[in-house]
KOLGU-972952 format. One record per residue: residue number from 0; x negated, y negated, z of N, C-alpha, C, CB in turn. Coordinates in nm, 4 decimals. Each point is the difference from the previous one (the first is absolute). Glycine has a CB too. Example, Ala and Ser with C-alpha at 12.3 -4.5 7.8 and 13.67 -1.06 7.14 Angstrom:
2
+-----+----------+----------+----------+----------+----------+----------+----------+----------+----------+----------+----------+----------+
| pos |      n_u |      n_v |      n_w |     ca_u |     ca_v |     ca_w |      c_u |      c_v |      c_w |     cb_u |     cb_v |     cb_w |
+-----+----------+----------+----------+----------+----------+----------+----------+----------+----------+----------+----------+----------+
|   0 |  -1.3190 |   0.5690 |   0.7800 |   0.0890 |  -0.1190 |   0.0000 |  -0.0900 |  -0.1200 |   0.0000 |   0.1892 |   0.1173 |   0.1246 |
|   1 |  -0.1542 |  -0.2223 |  -0.1966 |  -0.0820 |  -0.1190 |   0.0060 |   0.0770 |  -0.1090 |   0.0730 |  -0.1184 |   0.0628 |  -0.2145 |
+-----+----------+----------+----------+----------+----------+----------+----------+----------+----------+----------+----------+----------+
end
This chain:
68
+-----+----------+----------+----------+----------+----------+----------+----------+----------+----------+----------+----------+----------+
| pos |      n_u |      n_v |      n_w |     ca_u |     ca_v |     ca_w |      c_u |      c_v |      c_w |     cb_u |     cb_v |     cb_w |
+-----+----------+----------+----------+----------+----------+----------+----------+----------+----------+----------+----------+----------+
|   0 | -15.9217 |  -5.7301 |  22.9683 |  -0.0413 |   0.1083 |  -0.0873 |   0.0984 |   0.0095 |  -0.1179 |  -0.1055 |   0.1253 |   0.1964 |
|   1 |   0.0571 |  -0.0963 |  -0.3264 |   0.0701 |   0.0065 |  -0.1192 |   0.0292 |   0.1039 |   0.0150 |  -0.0778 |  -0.1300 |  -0.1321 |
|   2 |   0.2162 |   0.1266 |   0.0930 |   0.0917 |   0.1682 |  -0.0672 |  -0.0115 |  -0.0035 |  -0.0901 |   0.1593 |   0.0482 |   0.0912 |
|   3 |  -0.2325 |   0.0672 |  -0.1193 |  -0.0170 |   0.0264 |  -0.1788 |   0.1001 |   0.0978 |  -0.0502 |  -0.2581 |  -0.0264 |   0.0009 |
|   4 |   0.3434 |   0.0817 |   0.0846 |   0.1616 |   0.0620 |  -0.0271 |   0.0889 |  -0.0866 |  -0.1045 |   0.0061 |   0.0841 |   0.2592 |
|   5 |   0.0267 |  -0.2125 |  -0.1762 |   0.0919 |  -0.0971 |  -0.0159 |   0.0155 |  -0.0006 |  -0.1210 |  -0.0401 |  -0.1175 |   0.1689 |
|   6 |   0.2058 |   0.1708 |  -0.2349 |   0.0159 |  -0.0541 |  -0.1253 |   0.0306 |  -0.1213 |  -0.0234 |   0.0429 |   0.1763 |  -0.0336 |
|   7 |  -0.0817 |  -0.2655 |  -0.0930 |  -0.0481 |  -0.0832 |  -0.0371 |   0.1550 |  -0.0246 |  -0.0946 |  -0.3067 |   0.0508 |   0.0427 |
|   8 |   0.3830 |   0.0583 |  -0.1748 |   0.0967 |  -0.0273 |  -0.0295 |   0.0285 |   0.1459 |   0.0077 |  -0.0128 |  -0.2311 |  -0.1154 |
|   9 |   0.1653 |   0.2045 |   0.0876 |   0.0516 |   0.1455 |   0.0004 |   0.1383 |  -0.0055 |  -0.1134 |  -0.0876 |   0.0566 |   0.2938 |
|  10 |   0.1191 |  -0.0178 |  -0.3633 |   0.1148 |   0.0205 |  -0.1139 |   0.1067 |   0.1182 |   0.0776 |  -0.1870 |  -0.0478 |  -0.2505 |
|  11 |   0.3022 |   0.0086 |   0.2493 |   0.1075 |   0.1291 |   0.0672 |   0.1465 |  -0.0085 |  -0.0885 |  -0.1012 |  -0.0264 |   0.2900 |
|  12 |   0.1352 |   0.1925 |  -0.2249 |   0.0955 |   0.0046 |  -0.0960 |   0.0722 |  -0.0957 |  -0.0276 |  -0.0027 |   0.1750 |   0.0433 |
|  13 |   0.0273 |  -0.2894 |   0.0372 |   0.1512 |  -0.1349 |  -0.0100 |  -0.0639 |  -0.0322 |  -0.1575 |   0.0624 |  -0.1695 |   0.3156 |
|  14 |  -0.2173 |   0.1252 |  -0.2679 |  -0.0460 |  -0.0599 |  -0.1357 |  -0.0173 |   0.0648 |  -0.1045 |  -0.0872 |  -0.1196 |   0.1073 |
|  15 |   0.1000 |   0.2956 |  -0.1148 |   0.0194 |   0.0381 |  -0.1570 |   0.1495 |   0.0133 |  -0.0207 |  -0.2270 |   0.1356 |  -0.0255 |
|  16 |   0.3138 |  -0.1637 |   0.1124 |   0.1059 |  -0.0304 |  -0.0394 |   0.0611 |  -0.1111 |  -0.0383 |  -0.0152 |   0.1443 |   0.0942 |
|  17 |  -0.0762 |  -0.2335 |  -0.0739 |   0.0441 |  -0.1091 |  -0.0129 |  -0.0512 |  -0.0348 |  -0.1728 |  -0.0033 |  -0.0566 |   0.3003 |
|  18 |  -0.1069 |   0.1123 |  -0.3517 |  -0.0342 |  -0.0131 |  -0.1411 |   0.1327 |   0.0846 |  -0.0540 |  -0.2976 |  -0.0178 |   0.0099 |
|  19 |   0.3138 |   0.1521 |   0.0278 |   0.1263 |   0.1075 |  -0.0856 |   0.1005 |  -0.0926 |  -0.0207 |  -0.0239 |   0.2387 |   0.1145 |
|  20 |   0.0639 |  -0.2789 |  -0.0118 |   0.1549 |  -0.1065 |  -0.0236 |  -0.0144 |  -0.1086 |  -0.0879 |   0.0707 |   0.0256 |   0.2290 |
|  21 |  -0.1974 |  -0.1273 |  -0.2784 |  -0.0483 |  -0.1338 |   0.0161 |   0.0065 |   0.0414 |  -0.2106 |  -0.1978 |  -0.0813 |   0.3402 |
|  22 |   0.1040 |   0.1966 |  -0.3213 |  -0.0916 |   0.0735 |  -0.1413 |   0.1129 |   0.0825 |  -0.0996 |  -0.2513 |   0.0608 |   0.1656 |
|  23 |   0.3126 |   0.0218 |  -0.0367 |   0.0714 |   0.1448 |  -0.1110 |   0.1681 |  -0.0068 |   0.0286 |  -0.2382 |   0.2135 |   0.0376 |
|  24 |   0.2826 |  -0.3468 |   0.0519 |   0.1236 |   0.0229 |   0.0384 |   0.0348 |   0.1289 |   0.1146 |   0.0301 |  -0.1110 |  -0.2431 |
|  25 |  -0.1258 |   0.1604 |   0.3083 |   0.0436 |   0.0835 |   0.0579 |  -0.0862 |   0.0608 |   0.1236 |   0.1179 |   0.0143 |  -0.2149 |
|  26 |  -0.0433 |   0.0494 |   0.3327 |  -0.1172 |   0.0376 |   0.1088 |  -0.0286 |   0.1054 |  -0.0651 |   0.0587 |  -0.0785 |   0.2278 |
|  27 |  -0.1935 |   0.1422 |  -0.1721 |  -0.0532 |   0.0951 |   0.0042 |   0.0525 |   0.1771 |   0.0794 |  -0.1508 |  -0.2447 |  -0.0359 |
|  28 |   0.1781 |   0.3494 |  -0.0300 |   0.0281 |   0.0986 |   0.1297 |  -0.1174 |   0.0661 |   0.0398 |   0.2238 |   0.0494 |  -0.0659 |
|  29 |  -0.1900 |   0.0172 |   0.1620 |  -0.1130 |   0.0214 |   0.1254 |  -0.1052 |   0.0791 |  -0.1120 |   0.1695 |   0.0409 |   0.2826 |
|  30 |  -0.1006 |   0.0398 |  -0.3830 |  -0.1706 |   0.0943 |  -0.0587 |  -0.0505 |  -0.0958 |  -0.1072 |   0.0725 |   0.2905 |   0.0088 |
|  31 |  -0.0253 |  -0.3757 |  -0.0490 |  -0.0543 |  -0.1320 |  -0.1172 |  -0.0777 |  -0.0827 |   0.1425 |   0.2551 |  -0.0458 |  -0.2525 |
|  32 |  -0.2472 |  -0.0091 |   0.3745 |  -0.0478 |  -0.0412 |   0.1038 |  -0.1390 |   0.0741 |   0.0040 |   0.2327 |  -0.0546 |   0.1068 |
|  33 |  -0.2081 |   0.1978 |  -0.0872 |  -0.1423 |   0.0299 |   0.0253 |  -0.0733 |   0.0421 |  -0.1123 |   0.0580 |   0.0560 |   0.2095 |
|  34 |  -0.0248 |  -0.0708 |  -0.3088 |  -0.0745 |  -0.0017 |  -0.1212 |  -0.0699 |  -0.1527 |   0.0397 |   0.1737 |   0.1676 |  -0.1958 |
|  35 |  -0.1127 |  -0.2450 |   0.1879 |  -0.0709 |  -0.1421 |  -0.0063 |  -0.1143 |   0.0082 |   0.1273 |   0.2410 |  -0.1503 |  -0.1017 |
|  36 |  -0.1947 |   0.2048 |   0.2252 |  -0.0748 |   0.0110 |   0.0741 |  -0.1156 |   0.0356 |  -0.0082 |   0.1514 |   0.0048 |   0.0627 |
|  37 |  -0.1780 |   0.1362 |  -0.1294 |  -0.0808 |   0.1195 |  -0.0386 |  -0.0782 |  -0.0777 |  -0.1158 |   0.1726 |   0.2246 |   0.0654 |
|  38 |  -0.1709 |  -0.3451 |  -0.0876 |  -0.0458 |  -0.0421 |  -0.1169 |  -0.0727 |  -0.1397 |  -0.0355 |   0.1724 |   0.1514 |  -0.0313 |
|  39 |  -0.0759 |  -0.2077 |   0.1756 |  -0.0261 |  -0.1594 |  -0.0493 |  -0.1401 |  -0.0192 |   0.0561 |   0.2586 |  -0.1097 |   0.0126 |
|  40 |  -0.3376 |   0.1523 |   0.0695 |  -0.1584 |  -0.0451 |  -0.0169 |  -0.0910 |   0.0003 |  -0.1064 |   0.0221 |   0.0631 |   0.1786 |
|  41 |   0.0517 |   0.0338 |  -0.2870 |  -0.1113 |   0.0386 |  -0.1234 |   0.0481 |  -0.1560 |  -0.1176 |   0.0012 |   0.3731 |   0.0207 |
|  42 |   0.0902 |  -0.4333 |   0.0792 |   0.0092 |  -0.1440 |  -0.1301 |  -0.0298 |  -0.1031 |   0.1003 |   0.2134 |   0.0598 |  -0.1978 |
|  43 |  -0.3218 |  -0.0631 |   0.2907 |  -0.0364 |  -0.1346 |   0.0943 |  -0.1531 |   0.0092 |   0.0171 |   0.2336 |  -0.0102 |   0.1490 |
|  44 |  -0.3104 |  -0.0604 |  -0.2247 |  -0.0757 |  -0.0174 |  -0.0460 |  -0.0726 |  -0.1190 |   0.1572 |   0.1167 |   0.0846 |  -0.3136 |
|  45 |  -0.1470 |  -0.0596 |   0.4169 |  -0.0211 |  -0.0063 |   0.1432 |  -0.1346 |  -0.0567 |  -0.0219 |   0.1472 |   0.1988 |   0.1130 |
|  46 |  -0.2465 |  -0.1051 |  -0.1791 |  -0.1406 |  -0.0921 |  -0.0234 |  -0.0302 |  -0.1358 |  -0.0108 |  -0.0206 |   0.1616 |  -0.0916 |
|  47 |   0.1443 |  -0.1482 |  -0.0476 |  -0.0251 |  -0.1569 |  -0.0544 |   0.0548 |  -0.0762 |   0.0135 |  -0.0623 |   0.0437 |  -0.1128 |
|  48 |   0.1880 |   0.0049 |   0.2061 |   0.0933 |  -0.1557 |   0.0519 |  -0.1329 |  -0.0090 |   0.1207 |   0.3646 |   0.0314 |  -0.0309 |
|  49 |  -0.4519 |   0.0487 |   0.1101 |  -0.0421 |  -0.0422 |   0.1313 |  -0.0842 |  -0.1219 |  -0.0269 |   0.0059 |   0.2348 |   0.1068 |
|  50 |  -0.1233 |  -0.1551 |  -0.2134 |  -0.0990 |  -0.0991 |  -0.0809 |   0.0501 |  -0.1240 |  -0.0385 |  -0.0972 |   0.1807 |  -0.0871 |
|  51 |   0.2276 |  -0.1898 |  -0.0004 |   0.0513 |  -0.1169 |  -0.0340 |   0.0656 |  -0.1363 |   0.1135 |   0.0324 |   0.1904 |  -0.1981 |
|  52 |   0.0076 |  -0.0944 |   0.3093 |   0.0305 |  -0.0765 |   0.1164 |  -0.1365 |  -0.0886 |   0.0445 |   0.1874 |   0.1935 |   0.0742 |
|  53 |  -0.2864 |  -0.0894 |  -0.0855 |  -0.1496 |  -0.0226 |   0.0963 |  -0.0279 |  -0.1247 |  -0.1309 |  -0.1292 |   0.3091 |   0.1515 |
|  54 |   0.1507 |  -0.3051 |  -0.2591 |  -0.1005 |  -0.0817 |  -0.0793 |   0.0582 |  -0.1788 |  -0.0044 |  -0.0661 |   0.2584 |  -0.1707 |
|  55 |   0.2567 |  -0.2166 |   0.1701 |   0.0464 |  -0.1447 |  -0.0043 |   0.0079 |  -0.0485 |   0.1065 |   0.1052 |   0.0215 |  -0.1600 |
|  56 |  -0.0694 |   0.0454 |   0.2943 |   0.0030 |  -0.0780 |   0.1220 |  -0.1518 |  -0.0537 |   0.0704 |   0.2292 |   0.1475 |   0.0308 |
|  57 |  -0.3134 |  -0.0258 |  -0.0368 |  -0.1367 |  -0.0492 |   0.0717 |  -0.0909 |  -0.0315 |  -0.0904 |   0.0233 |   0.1307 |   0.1810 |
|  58 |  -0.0100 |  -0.1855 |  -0.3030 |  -0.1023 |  -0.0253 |  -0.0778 |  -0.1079 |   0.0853 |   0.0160 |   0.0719 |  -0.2043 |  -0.0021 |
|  59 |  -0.1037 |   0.3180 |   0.0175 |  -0.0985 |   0.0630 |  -0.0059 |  -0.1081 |   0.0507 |  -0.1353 |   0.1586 |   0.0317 |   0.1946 |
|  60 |  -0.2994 |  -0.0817 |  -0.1908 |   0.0089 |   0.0750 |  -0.1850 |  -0.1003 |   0.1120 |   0.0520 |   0.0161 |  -0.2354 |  -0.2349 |
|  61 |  -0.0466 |   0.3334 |   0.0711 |   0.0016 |   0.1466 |   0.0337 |  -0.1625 |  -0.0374 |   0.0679 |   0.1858 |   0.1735 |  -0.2240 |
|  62 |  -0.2312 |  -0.2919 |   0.1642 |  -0.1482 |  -0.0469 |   0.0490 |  -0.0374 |   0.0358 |   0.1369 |   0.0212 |  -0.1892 |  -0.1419 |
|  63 |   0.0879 |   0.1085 |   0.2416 |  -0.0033 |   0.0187 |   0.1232 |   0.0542 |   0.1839 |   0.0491 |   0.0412 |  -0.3126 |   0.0038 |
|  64 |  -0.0158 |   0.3462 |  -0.0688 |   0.0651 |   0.1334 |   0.1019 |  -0.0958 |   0.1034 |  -0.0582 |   0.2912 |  -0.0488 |   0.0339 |
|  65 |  -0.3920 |  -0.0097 |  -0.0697 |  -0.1214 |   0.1560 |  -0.0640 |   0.0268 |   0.0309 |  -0.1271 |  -0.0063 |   0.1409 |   0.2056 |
|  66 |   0.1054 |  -0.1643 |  -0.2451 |   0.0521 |   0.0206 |  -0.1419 |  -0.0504 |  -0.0777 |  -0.1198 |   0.1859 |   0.0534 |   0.1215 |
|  67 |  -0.2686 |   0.0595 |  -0.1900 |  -0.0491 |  -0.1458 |  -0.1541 |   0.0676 |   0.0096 |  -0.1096 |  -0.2338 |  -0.0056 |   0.0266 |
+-----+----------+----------+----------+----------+----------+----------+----------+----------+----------+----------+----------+----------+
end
């Protein structure tokens, strides 16, 4: 049986710290943390990486999925 729970990717704090240090020279403190937190879904655009996954890996065209 498929888990349709199962996350697939996940981004965590190591990794927005790891851009602060990489990007701005610097970590993040805990209320700049949850700003990014409180925020970073409204810049991940989830639709169209899924679609884009679905279109280069399984060759699928919109023909076949009902889509004209």
């Amino acid at each position: 049986m498929t888990d349709y729970q199962r996350v697939i990717y996940s981004i965590n704090l190591e990794d927005i710290q790891t851009v602060a240090l990489e990007e701005y020279g610097r970590a993040l403190t805990n209320d700049e943390l949850h700003v990014i937190e409180d925020n970073l879904g409204d810049y991940i655009k989830w639709y169209d990486l899924i679609d884009a996954a679905i279109s280069a890996h399984l060759k699928l065209s919109r023909k076949e999925s009902g889509i004209v």
